[in-house]
C-alpha positions in Angstrom: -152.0 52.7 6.7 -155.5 53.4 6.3 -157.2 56.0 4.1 -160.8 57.2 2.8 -161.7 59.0 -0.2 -163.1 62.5 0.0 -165.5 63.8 -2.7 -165.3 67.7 -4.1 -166.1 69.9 -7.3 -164.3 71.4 -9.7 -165.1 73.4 -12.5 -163.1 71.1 -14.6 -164.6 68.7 -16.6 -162.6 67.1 -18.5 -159.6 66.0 -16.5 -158.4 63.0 -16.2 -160.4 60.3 -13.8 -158.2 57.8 -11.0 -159.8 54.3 -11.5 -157.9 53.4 -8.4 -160.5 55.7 -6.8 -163.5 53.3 -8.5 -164.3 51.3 -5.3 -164.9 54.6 -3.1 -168.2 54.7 -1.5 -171.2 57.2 -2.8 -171.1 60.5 -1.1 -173.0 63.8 -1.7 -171.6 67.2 -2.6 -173.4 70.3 -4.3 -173.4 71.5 -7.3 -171.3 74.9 -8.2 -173.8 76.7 -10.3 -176.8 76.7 -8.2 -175.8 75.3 -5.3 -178.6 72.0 -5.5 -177.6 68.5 -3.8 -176.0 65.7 -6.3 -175.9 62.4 -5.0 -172.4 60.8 -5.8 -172.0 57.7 -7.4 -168.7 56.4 -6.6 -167.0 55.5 -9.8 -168.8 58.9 -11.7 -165.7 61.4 -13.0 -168.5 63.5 -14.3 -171.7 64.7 -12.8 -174.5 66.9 -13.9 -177.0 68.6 -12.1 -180.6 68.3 -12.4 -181.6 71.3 -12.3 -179.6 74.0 -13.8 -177.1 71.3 -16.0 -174.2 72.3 -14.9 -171.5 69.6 -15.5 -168.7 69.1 -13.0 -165.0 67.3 -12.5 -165.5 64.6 -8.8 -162.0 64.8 -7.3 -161.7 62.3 -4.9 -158.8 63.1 -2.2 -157.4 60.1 0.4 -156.9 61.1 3.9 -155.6 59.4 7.1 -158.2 57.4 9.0 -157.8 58.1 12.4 -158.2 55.1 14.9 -161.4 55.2 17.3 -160.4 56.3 20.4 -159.9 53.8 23.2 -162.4 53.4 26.0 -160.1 53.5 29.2 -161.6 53.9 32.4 -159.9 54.6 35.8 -160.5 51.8 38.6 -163.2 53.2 41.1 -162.9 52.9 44.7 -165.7 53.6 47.7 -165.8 57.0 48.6 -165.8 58.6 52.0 -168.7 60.3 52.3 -166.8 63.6 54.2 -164.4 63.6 51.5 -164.8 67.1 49.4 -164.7 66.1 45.6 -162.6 69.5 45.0 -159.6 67.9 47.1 -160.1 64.3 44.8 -157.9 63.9 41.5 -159.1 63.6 37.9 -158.6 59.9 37.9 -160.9 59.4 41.3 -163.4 62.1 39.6 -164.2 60.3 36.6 -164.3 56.9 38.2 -167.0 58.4 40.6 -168.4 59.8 37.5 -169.0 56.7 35.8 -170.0 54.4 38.4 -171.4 56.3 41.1 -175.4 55.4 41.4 -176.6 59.0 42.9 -177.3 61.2 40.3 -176.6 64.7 42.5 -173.4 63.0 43.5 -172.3 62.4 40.3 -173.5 66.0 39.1 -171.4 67.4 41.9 -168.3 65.1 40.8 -168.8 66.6 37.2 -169.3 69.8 38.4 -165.6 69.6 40.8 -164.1 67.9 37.4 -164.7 71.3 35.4 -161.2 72.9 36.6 -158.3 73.8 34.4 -156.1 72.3 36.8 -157.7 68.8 35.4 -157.4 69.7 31.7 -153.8 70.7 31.9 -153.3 67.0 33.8 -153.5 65.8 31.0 -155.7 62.4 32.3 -158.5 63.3 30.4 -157.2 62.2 27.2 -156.8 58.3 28.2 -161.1 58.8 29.7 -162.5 61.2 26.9 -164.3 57.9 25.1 -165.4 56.4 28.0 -166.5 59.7 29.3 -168.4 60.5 26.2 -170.0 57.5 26.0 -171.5 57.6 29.4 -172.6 60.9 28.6 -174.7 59.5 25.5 -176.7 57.6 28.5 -176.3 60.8 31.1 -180.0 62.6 32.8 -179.8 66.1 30.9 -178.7 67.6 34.3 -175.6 65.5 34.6 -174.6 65.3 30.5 -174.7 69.5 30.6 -172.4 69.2 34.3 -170.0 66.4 32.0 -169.7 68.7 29.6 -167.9 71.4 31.5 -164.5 69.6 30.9 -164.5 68.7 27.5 -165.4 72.5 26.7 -162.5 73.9 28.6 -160.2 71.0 26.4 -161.3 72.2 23.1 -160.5 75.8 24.5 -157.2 74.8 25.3 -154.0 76.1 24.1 -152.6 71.9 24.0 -154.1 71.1 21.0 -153.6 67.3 22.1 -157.0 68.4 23.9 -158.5 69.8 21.1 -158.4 66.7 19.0 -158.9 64.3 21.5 -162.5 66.2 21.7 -162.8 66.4 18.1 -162.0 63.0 17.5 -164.6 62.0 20.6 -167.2 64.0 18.0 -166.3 62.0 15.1 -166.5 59.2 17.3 -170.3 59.7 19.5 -171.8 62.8 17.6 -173.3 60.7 15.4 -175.7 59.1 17.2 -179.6 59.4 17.3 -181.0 61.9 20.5 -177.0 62.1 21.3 -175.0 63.8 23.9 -176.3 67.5 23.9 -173.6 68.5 25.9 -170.9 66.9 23.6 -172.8 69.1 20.9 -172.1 72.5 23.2 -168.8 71.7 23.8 -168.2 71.3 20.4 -169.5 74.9 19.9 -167.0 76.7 22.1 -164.2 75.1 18.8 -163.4 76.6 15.6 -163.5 75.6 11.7 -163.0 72.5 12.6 -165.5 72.0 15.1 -167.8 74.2 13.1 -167.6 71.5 10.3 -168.2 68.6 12.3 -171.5 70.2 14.1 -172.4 71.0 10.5 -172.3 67.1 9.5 -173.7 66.1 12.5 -177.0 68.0 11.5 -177.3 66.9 8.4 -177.0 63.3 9.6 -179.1 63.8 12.4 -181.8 65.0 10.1 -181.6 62.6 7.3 -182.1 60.0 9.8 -185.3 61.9 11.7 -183.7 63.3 14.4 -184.9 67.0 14.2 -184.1 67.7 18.0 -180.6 66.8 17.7 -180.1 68.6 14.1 -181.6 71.8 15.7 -179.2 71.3 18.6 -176.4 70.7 16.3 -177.4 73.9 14.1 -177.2 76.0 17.3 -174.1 75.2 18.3 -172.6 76.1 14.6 -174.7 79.6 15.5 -172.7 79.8 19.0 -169.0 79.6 17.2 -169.4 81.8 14.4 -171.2 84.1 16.6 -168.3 84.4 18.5 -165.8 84.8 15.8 -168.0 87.6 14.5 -168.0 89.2 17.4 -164.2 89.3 17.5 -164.4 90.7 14.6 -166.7 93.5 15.2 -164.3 94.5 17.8 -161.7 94.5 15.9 -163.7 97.0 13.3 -163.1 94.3 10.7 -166.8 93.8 10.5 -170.4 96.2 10.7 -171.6 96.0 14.0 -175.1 95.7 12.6 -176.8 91.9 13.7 -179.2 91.3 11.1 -176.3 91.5 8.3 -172.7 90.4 7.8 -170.7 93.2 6.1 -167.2 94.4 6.2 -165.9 97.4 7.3 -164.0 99.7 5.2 -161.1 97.8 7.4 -162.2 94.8 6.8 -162.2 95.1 3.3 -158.6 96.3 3.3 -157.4 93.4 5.5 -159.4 90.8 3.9 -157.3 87.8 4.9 -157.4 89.2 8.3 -161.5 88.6 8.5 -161.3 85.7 6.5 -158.7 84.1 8.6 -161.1 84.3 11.7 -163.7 82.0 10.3 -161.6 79.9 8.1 -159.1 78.2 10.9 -156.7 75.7 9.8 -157.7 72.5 11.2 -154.3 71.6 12.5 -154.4 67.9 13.2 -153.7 67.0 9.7 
């Protein structure tokens, strides 16, 4: 069984360090005073920040490593040209997908894949890496037709879908001028997915990749956006967009509100 450490703050310094932890690699958090970056060495038990001095407990925490997903594809066979993609499977769909040549035929294949009746198949979930990965090499026209599909899975009530799309994220969102359509569906996701676009940014612009952190950033917009708007429906928050404040409701069903922004991520 494989595990990583995770890095957080406390305000406990003091406590007792886990050398077992010692070979952990570097990572960065922020500091809980002032809210400043501290870079993480990774056998510190004590860190202090350079600019207000505030000294804080690093708890490291192991978590489950999840495998990469497979890259399965379906086996591709010649289309008839008179056949209507709508009537083809999700199998036959990706195949074409991935190894068609046309670029308006594979849009239009995309395009016929974007059905519910294909996400509750449940086929997806073998292609998604292959998919993805294709989609990191996609025209624009065809990654934002590709990513029809994978936005419908992370809406989806199976939350075998969910994950597979999360774990897809983990998987390609890290890559330089990636997938924007990966990045949008990612949006239409909670906490979870809201965390994962927010990582995704801040790699993409330590690394130089401004586009791509910008896209990112917008997609984090897109899903709390939504949830606030859900919540401004419910009364739970002012309707007013250049502020976030809670309504006299809100404030009396506090978990309520809270609970619309702060998900559980459920695959762990």
């Amino acid at each position: 069984m494989s595990f990583r450490a995770r890095s957080g703050l406390a305000h406990r310094p003091g406590l007792a360090f886990n050398p077992s932890m010692s070979d952990a690699q570097a990572e960065r958090a922020h500091c809980p005073g002032c809210g400043a970056a501290l870079e993480l060495q990774a056998a510190q038990a004590i860190v202090s920040c350079n600019f207000c001095g505030t000294q804080s407990k690093v708890e490291r925490r192991l978590r489950r490593v999840e495998p990469d997903l497979e890259r399965v594809a379906p086996p591709y066979k010649p289309r008839d040209p008179k056949e209507a993609f709508e009537s083809w499977g999700c199998d036959r769909l990706v195949a074409g997908i991935l190894n068609e040549t046309d670029l308006a035929v594979r849009v239009a294949m995309a395009r016929a894949l974007d059905s519910w009746q294909h996400v509750h198949a449940g086929c997806m979930r073998t292609y998604v890496a292959a998919y993805v990965e294709a989609m990191l090499q996609a025209p624009p026209e065809l990654d934002k037709a590709m990513c029809g599909i994978l936005g419908k899975m992370v809406c989806s009530d199976d939350l075998a879908d969910k994950h597979c799309v999360i774990r897809a994220g983990e998987q390609y969102g890290f890559r330089l001028h990636g997938s924007r359509g990966l990045l949008f569906a990612l949006s239409l996701g909670d906490a979870a997915t809201v965390k994962l676009l927010l990582d995704i940014a801040e790699w993409a612009s330590r690394n130089g990749d401004e586009a791509y952190a910008k896209e990112a950033l917008i997609g984090v917009q897109t899903a709390i956006g939504r949830e606030r708007a859900r919540a401004v429906e419910r009364g739970l928050l002012e309707a007013d967009p250049t502020r976030i404040r809670a309504t006299p409701l809100g404030l009396r069903f506090l978990n309520d509100l809270l609970g619309l922004f702060l998900k559980n991520d459920d695959r762990r």
